[in-house]
N, C-alpha and C positions, 0 to 999 in steps of 0.2 A: 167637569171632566177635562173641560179645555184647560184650567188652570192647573187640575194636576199632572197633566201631560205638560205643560208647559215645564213646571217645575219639577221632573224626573230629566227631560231635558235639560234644562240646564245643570242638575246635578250629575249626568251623564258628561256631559260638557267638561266641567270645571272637574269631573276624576280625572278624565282623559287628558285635560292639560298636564294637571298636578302630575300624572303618572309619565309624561313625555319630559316635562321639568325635571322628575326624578333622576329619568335613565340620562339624561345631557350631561356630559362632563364641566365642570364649571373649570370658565377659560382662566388660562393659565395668568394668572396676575404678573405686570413687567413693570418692575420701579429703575430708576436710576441710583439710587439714594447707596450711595459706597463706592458706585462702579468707576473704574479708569476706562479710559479708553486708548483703545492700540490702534494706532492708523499704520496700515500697509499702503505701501504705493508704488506705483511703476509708470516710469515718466522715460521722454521722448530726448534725447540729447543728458543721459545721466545713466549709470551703473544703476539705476532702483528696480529692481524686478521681485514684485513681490515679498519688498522692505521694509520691514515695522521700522519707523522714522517719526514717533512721536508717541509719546502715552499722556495724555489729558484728562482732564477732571470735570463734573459738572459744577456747576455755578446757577441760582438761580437766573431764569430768563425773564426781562422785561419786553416791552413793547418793543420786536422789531420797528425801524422807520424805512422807509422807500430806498434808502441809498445805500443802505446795506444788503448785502448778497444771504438768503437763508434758506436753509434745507430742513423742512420741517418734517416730522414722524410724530405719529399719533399714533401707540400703541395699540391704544383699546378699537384700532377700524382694523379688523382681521377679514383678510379674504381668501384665497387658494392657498390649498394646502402643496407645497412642493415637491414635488418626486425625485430631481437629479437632473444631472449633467452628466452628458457624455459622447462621446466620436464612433465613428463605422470601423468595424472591422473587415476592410474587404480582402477582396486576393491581394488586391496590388501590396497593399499596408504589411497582409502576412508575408506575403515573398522578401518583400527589402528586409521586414523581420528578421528573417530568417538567414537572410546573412550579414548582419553582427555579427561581434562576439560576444560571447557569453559574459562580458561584463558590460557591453553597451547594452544589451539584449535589458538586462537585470536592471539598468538603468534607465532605459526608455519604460520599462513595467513599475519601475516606482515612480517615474515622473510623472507617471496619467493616474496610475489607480493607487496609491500609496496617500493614505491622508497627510502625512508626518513631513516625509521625502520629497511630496507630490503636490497634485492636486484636486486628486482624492475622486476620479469620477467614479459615478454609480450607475451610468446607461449607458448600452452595450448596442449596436444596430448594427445587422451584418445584412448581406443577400441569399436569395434565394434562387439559384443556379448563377449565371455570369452576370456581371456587369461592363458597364465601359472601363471598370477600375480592377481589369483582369486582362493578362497576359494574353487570352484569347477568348471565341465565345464556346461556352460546352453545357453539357447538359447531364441533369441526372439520369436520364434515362436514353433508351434508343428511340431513335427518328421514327416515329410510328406507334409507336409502345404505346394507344390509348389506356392500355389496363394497368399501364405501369410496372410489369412484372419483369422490368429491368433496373427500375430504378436502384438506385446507388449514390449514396456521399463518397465514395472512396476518392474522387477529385480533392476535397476539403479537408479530408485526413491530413494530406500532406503540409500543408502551410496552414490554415483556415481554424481548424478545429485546434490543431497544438497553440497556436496562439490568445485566441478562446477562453482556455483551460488555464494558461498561465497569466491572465489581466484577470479572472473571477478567482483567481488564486492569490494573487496579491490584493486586490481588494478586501480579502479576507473573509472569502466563499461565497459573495454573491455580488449580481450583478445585474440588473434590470434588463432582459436579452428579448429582441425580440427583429423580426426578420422582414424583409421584403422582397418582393418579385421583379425584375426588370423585362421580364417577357416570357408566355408562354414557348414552346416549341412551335420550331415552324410549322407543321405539318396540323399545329391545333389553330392556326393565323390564316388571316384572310391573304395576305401578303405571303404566305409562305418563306417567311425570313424571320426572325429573330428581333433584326434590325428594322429599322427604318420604320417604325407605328406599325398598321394594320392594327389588326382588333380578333379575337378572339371569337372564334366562331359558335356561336348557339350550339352548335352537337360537342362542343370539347369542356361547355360547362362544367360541366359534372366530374370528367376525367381531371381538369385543371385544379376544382377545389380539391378533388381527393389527392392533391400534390403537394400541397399546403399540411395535409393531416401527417402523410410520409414524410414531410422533412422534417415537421415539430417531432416526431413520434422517433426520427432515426437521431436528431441531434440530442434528445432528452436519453436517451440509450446510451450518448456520447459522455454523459456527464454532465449534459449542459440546460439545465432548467429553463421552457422558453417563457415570458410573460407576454407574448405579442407579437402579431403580424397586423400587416398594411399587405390591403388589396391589390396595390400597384404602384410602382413609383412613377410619378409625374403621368399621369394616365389621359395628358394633354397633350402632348410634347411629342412628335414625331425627328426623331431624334437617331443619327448617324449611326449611334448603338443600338444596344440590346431596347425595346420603345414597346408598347401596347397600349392602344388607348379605347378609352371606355367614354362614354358622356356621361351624366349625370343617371340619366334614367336606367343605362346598362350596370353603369356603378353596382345603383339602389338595385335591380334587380338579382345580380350575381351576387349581390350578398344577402338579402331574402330568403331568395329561393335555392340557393344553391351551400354557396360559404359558410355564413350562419349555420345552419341546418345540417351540413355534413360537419362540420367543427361538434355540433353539439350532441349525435349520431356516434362519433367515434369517441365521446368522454370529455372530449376538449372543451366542453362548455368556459372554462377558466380562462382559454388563453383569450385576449383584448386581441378587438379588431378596430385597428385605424383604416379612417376613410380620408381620400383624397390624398393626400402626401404629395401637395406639388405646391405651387409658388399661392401667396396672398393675396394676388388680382382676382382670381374668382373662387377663394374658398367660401366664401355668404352663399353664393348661385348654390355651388356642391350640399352644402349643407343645408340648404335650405330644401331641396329637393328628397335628400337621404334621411333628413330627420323629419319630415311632413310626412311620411309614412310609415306607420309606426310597426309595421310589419319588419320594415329593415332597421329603422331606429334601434328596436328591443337587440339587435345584435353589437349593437357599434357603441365600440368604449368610447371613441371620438375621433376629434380629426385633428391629422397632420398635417404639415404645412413648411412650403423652403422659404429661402429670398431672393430665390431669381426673378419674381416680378419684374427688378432693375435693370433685365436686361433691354428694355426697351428707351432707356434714359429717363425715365421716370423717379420718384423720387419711392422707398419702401413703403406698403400700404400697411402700418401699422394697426389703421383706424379699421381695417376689415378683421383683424384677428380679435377687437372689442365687440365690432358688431355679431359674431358669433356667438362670445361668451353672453352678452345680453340676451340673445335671443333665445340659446341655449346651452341655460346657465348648468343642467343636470350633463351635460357633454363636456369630454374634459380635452384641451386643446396642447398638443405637444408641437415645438419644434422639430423636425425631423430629418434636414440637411440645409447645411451650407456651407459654401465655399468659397474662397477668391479665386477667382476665376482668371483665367490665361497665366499660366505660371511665367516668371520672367525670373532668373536665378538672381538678377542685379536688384528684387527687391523684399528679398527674404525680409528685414530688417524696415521696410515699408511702413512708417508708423498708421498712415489712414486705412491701412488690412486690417489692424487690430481694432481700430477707434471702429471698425464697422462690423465686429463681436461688439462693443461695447454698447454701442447705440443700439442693435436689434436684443441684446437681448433685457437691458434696462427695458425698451419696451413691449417686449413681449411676453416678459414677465406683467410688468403693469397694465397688459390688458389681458390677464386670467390666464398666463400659459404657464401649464406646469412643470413641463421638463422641455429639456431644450439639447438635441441632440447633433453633434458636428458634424462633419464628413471625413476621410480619412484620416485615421490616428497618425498616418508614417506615411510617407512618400520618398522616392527617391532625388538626388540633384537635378533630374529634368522633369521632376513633376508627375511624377510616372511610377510603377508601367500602367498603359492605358491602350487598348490596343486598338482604337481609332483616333488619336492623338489627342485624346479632351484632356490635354495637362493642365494642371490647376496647382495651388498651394493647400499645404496642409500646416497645423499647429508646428509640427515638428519633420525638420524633414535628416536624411541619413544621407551621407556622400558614401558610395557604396565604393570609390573609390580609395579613400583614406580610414572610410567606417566608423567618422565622426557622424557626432548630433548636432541638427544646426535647429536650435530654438528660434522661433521669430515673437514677435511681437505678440501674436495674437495667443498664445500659448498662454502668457503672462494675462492676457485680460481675461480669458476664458479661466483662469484660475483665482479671479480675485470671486467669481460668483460659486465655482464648484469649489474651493476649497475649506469656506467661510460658512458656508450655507447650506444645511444638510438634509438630506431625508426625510418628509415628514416638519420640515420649519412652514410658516406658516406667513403669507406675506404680511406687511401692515401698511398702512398708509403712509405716503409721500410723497411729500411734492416739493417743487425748486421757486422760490422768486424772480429769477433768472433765465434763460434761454442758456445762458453758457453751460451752465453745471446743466446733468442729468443724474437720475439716482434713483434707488429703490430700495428696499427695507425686508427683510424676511428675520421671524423671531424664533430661531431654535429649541428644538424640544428641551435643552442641556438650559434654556432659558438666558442665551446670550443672543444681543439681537446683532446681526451684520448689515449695516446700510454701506451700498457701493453708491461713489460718488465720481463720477466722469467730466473732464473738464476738454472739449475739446479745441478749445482756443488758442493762441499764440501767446496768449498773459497766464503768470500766475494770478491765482484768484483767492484772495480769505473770503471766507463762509462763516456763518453761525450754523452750528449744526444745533437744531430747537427739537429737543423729545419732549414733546407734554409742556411743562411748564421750567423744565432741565434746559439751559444753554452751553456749551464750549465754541471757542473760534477755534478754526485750522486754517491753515494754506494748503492748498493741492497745486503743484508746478503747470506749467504749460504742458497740452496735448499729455496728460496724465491723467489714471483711473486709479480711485484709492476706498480698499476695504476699510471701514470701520468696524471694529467690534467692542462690544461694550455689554 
């Protein structure tokens, strides 16, 4: 009997493989064998922004030796599937919008979401009531309003939602949307301010998730299909503005018992809840806590995360955004703001702004992050509006004066990854011999693969770019980042 248990077993076994084998789509096979290659580049002291400046050929590869510089890719090690790239849409962003003219207007709308024109982004993050990146602070509802039966977007109508409507319109009808919180109402806060942290009081739980259900529920009415909210921005950070903070255990609890639950109560089971959304120094702690319980885990699509760790002169904690994805590999890890911080008009043009898009996102892409999302799409000449003066740079900024577009640096680097690299590509392996180059590789569904390559040195640098057993050399310029596609 034992033997023929044993052997129904293992014939149970070995269907159950064969039948998982079946349903796996078999990966998509990447040769070189035809392909040119088109190197884009944009470098530091030169006109190149975003300039095919070379089409190359492969050539068998031999044994690299030590004193050559090579960026090797190995198609067949496939990891995270990629979702997109894209910036916030806040008030401030809408308002400068909003006075353009209707041919800068149409211009700034193909620069960001225009794959052709542009640089093609597919993720959209706005807020949920004010932020510091607003003219002033307001709210959906009235002071008091636990039931909400005042609540209103008519604030957002005005700049917010028309702008919205026309970047998921030039994108050509969709856009990855999904929102976050800067603070409950005073009156739901231990602080009774908006401003300045406090914490959210145990009796306004309940009223505060169902604020989340009304805003998804009023924007989807607007037109605007949402994929996603985050529990709180920076929900560490007692902060001059609109602040709330939670510790880890309140986190995990408000979205268990409360977020989760009422989300999936009103039908919303669909929409993805990011947890934590604040700086790299302690998202391992957050997530360690939110996903050991599996009561909140089953709600959270994953966690967020900025790069202000650096505000303490530290160097970015790359190696924390791997230690997550290892731990927990079934959780999917998005970028979800950053910014240059203290706007100075004299360094629009700032080449180490952009070199610091280039470095975070090479590696936060290469330790498991799927989409990587900016902060202001538009700002004005002083960085602004911001109505406690936290002026910062943005990719693109607008002199509301003249009602020119002043592109900077970072614009062009944040484009060699969202333009090249698309929805649904798929990373692959790569690595530099070098400290000076940096790089990463993602293989498109259209089955073209884009490896960016970052050099942020003072020397130009030739490389061997080595796919498989395929070699080409290139030169990338000094303090230049350069798409390959092949």
């Amino acid at each position: 009997m034992k033997k023929n248990g044993l052997i129904i077993t293992c014939l149970c076994f070995s269907l159950a493989v064969f039948a998982q084998q079946k349903n796996q789509k078999p990966q998509q096979v990447f040769t070189t064998t035809n392909k040119k290659i088109t190197v884009y580049t944009t470098a530091d002291h030169t006109k190149l922004r975003l300039t095919p400046t070379d089409n190359l050929s492969f050539a068998a590869s031999k044994q690299p030796v030590e004193t050559e510089i090579s960026v090797f890719v190995e198609p067949s090690k496939r990891f995270q599937t990629f979702m997109g790239i894209g910036g916030a849409v806040t008030d401030a962003s809408a308002e400068i919008f909003a006075k353009l003219s209707k041919e800068k207007q149409t211009e700034f709308l193909n620069a960001y979401y225009d794959t052709q024109k542009g640089i093609g982004y597919t993720l959209l993050r706005t807020t949920i009531q004010s932020s510091d990146f607003s003219s002033a602070s307001y709210s959906y509802i009235e002071e008091g309003d636990k039931d909400l039966k005042t609540f209103s977007i008519e604030h957002d109508r005005q700049y917010r939602i028309p702008l919205i409507k026309q970047a998921i319109k030039t994108a050509g009808g969709k856009l990855v949307t999904y929102a976050t919180p800067w603070s409950p109402n005073a009156f739901m806060k231990s602080n009774k301010n908006v401003l300045k942290g406090g914490t959210l009081l145990p009796e306004f739980y309940q009223p505060w998730a169902n604020m989340y259900v009304k805003f998804i529920k009023a924007y989807e009415k607007e037109g605007i299909p949402m994929w996603g909210t985050s529990v709180q921005n920076e929900p560490m950070a007692t902060q001059t503005w609109e602040s709330c903070l939670y510790t880890a255990e309140e986190e995990r609890d408000f979205l268990k018992n409360y977020l989760g639950p009422t989300l999936k109560k009103e039908g919303l089971e669909r929409i993805k809840i990011i947890a934590w959304d604040h700086n790299r120094d302690l998202m391992v702690q957050r997530a360690n806590v939110i996903f050991s319980d599996p009561e909140a885990a089953k709600y959270v699509w994953g966690i967020g995360f900025h790069w202000y760790e650096t505000w303490t002169g530290a160097q970015p904690l790359f190696e924390n955004v791997a230690r997550v994805h290892e731990a927990y590999p079934d959780k999917k890890l998005m970028f979800t703001e950053g910014c240059v911080e203290k706007f100075d008009a004299a360094r629009y043009q700032f080449w180490p702004n952009a070199e610091r898009y280039g470095t975070s996102m090479i590696n936060d892409f290469n330790n498991g992050t799927v989409g990587w999302t900016d902060w202001n799409i538009l700002l004005d000449q002083y960085g602004g509006p911001n109505h406690v003066g936290n002026f910062c740079f943005a990719p693109i900024h607008a002199d509301t004066t003249t009602g020119e577009l002043i592109y900077t640096p970072s614009y062009y680097y944040i484009g060699h990854f969202s333009k090249f690299i698309r929805p649904n590509a798929v990373r692959v392996s790569t690595a530099v011999s070098r400290s000076y180059l940096q790089s990463t590789s993602f293989l498109n569904t259209d089955g073209t693969m884009s490896t960016v390559v970052m050099n942020h040195t003072d020397n130009e640098i030739t490389y061997n770019l080595i796919v498989a057993t395929q070699k080409t050399v290139v030169k990338i310029p000094a303090h230049a980042i350069q798409t390959l596609v092949y």
